[in-house]
BARO-216314 format. One line per 5 residues: their letters; for each residue x negated, y negated, z of C-alpha. Coordinates in Angstrom, 2 decimals, padded with zeros to 5 digits, always signed. Layout:
a	X,Y,Z; ...
This chain:
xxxxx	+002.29,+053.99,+009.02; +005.21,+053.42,+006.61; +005.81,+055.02,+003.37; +007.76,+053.75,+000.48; +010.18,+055.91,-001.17
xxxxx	+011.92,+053.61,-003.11; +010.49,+050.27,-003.71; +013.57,+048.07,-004.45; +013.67,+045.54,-007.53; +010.96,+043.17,-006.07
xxxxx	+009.69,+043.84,-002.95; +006.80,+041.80,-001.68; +004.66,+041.03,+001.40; +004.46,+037.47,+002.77; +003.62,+035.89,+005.91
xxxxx	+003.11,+031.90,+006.31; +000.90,+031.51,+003.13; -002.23,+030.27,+001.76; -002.14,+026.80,+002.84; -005.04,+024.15,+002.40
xxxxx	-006.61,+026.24,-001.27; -004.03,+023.50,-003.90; -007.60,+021.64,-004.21; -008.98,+025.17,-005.72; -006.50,+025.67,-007.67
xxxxx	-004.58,+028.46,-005.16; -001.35,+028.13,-004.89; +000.72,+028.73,-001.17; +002.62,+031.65,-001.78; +004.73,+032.49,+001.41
xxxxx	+008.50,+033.10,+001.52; +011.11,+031.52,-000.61; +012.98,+030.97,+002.42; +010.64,+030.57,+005.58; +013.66,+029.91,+007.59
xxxxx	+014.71,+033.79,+007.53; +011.71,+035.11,+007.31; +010.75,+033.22,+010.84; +014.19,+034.58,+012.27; +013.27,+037.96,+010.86
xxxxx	+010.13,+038.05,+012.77; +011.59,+036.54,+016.26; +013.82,+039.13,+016.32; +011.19,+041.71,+016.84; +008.85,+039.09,+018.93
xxxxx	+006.43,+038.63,+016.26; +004.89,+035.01,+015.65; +006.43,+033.07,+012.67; +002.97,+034.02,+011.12; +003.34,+037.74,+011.07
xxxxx	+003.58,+039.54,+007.48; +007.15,+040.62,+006.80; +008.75,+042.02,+003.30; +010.50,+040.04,+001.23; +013.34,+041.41,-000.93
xxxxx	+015.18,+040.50,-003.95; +018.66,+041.59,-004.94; +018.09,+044.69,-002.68; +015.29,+046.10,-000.57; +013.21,+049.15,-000.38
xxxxx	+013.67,+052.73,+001.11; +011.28,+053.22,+003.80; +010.07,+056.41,+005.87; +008.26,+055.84,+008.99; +005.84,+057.95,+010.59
xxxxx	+005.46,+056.47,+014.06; +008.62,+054.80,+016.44; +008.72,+051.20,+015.74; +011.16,+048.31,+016.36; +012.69,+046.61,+012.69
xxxxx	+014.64,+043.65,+011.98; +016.51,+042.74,+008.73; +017.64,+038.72,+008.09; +019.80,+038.72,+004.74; +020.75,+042.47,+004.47
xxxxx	+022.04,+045.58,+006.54; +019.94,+048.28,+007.24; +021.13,+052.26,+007.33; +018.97,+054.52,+009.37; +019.68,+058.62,+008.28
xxxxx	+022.84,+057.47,+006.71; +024.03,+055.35,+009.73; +024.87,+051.66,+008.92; +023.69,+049.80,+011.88; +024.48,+045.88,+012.85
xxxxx	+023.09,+043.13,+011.30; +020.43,+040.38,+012.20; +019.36,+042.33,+015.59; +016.33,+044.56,+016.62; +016.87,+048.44,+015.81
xxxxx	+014.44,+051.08,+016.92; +013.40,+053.86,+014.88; +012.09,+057.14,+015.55; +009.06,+058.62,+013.52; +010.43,+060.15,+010.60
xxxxx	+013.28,+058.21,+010.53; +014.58,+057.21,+006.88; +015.35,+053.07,+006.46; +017.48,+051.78,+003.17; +017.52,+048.36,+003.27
xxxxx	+020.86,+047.36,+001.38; +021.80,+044.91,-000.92; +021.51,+041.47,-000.01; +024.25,+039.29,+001.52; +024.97,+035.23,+001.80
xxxxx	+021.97,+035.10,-001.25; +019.42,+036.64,-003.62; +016.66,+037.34,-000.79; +016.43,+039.21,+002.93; +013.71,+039.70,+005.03
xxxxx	+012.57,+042.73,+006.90; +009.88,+042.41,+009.98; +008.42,+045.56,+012.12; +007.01,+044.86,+015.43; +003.56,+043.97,+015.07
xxxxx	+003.88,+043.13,+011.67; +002.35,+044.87,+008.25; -001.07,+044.87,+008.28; -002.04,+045.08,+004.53; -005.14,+043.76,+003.16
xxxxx	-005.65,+040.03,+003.82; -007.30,+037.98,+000.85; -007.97,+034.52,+001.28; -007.00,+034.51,+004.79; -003.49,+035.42,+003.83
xxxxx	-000.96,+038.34,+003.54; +001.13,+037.22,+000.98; +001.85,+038.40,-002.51; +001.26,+035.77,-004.90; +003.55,+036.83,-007.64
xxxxx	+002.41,+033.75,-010.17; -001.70,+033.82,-009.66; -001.44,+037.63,-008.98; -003.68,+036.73,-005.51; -003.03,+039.49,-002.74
xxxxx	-001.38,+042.67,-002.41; +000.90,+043.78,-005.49; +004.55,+043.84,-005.39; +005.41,+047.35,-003.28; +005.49,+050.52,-005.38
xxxxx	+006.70,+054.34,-004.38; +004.28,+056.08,-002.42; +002.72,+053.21,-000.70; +001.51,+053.57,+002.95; +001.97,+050.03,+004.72
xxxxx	+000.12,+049.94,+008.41; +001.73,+048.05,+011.32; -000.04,+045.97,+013.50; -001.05,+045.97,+017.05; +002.23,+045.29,+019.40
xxxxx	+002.38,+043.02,+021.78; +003.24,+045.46,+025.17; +005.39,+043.16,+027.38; +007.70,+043.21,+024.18; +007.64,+046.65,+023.14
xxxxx	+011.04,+047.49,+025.07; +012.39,+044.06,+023.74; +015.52,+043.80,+022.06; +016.97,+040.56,+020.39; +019.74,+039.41,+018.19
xxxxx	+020.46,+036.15,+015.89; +023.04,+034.03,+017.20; +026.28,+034.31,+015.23; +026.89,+032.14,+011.72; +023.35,+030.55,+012.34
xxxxx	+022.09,+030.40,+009.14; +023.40,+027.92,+006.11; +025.00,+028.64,+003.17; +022.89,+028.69,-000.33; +023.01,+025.69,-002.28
xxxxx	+025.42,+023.20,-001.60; +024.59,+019.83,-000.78; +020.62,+019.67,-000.70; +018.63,+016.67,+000.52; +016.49,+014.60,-001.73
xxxxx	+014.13,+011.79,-001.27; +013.42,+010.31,-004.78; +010.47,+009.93,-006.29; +007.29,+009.32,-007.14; +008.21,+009.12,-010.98
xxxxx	+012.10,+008.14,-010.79; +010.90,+004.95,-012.93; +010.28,+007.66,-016.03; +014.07,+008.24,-016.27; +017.16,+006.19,-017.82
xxxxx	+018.98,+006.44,-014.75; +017.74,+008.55,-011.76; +021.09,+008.72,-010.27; +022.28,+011.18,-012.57; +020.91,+013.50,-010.48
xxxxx	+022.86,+012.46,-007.58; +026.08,+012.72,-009.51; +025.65,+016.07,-010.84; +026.43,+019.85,-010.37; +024.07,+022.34,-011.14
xxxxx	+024.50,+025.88,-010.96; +021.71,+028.50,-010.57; +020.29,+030.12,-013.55; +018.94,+033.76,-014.00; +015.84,+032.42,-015.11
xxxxx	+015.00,+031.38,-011.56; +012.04,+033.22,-009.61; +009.79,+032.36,-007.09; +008.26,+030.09,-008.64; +010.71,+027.64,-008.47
xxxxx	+015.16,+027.34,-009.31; +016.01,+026.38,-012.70; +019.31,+024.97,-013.00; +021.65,+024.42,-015.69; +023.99,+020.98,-016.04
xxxxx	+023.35,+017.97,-017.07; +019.98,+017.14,-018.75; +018.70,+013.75,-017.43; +017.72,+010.61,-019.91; +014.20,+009.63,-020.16
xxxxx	+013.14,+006.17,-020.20; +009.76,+007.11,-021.80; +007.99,+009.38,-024.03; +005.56,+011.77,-022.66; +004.34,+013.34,-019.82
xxxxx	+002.52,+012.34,-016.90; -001.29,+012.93,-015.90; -001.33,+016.54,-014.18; -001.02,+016.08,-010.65; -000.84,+017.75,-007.59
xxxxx	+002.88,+019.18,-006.64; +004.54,+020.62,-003.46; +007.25,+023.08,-002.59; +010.65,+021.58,-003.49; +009.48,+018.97,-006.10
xxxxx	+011.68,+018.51,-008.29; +010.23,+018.60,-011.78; +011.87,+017.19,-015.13; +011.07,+019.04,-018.46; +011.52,+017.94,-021.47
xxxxx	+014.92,+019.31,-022.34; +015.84,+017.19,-019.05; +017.12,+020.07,-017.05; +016.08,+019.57,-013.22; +013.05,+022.55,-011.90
xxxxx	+012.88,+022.93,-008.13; +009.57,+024.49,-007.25; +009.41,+026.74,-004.88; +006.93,+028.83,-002.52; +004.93,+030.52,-005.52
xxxxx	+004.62,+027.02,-007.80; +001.49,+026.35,-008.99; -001.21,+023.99,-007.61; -000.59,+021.31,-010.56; +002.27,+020.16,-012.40
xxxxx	+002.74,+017.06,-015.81; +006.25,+017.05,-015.73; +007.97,+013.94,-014.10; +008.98,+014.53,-011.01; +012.43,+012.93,-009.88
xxxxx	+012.54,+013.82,-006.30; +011.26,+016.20,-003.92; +013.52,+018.55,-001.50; +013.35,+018.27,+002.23; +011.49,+020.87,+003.46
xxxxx	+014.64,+021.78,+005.95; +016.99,+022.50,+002.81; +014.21,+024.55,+001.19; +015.59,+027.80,+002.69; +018.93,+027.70,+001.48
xxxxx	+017.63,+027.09,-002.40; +015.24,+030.35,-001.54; +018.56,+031.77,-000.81; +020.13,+030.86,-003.84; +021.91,+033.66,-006.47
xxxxx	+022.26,+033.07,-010.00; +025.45,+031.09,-010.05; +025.15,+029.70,-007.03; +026.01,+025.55,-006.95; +023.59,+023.00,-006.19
xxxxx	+024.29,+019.20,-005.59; +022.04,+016.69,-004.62; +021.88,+013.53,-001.91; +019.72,+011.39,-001.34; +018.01,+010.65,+002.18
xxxxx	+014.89,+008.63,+003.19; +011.67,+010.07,+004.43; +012.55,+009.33,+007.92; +015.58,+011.17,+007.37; +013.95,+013.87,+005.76
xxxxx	+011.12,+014.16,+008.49; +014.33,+014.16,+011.51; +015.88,+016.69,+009.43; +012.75,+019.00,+009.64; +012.05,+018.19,+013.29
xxxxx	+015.93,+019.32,+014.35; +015.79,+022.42,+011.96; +012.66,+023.28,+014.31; +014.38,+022.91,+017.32; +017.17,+024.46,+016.34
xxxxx	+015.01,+027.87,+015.31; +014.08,+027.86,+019.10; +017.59,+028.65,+020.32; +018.47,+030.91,+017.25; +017.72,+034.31,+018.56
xxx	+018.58,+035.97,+021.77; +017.36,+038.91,+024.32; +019.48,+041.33,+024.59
């Protein structure tokens, strides 16, 4: 068992989400940025699936009962006062005392245990669903979090990320455009922008501020189904990008929709943070995917 002493700002449990439930009205959940949270969990050989923490701004303090194996992707972790390196497997003895510090490279880090926290699964998922309130709560002081069964040919394991691995937040982010590009004066404005980051942003998606985009028509579309990194169009004509926590439906326009490979880095993002646009087909958008997957195969290594 783990207890929380401190909780952090927002602190929240997610593993791979609720996939398959838009049709009821459910929305995914998961991580803002599955690339670290994958990475996080690799590094103590945990399946991409396992339930890790997710933490905003800074993470919790945690006190652990029983020797376990951690990981932190985003943030350094001090055990009894005692910085230790980053993005690498730590062991920690049972009563042991684990700040996680203040993020680094973005807004969110990620912090597995071997074998994963085994809260209370609803809906055949972990996560914390912080927009349909679906799941366990964001973590409090004084909660007990159990960890999972370990797998025993890794328990003596040890593994670190491979240096400069992951990207930077924002930057240039890959677009395919569409389906309601025809609702605008000129699309392309989007391509020929610079956003920045707004405080408003959450998990629910990344507001930006910049340059509001013209519409060609009054009105807003039928409510339709919408996906992680759409790219929604209100009516003060300031860009949305949804992210894991977005709801199920949407009536805004939609200009364009985010390649699932760049999602990470806008889960990443910090109030401030740039964000330009670039267009790409969906066959450049699938590649793009396929490589990042490949890639995440290589990224960590035993020690």
């Amino acid at each position: 068992m783990i207890t929380v002493v401190e909780p952090g700002p927002l602190t929240t449990v997610q593993d791979e989400g609720r996939a398959g439930l838009a049709h009821l009205g459910v929305p995914t959940a998961g991580p803002a940025d599955w690339v670290s949270h994958t990475l996080a969990n690799r590094l103590v050989a945990n399946p991409a699936s396992a339930a890790a923490l997710e933490c905003t701004v800074s993470g919790p303090t945690l006190r652990f009962d029983d020797d376990a194996r951690i990981a932190a992707v985003g943030a350094r972790l001090v055990v009894d006062g005692e910085t230790m390196s980053t993005e690498r497997t730590i062991a920690v003895r049972a009563g042991q005392r684990v700040v996680v510090g203040r993020t680094a490279g973005g807004v969110r880090c990620y912090v597995a245990v071997a074998g994963g926290f085994d809260v209370t699964s609803v809906l055949d998922s972990r996560s914390t669903d912080t927009l349909a309130g679906i799941g366990p709560r964001a973590l409090e002081a004084g909660d007990r979090l159990s960890i999972g069964d370990v797998d025993a040919s890794t328990v003596d394991s040890s593994f670190a990320l491979r240096t400069g691995w992951l990207s930077s937040p924002g930057a240039d982010v890959r677009v395919v455009v569409g389906p309601h590009e025809h609702w605008f004066d000129d699309f392309t404005q989007l391509l020929d922008a610079d956003y920045a980051v707004t405080r408003a942003s959450d998990r629910v998606g990344v507001r930006l501020a910049g340059p509001a985009l013209g519409r060609s028509r009054p009105g807003e579309i039928a409510t339709c189904g919408v996906v992680a990194g759409a790219i929604q169009v209100p009516p003060d004509g300031v860009p949305i990008v949804l992210l894991a926590n977005h709801a199920a439906t949407g009536g805004y326009p939609i200009v364009g929709v985010v390649c699932r490979a760049d999602l990470p880095a806008l889960g990443r993002c910090a109030p401030g943070d740039g964000v330009s646009f670039v267009a790409v087909g969906r066959a450049e958008a699938l590649a793009a995917y396929a490589a990042l997957t490949r890639r995440l195969d290589t990224a960590v290594v035993r020690l």
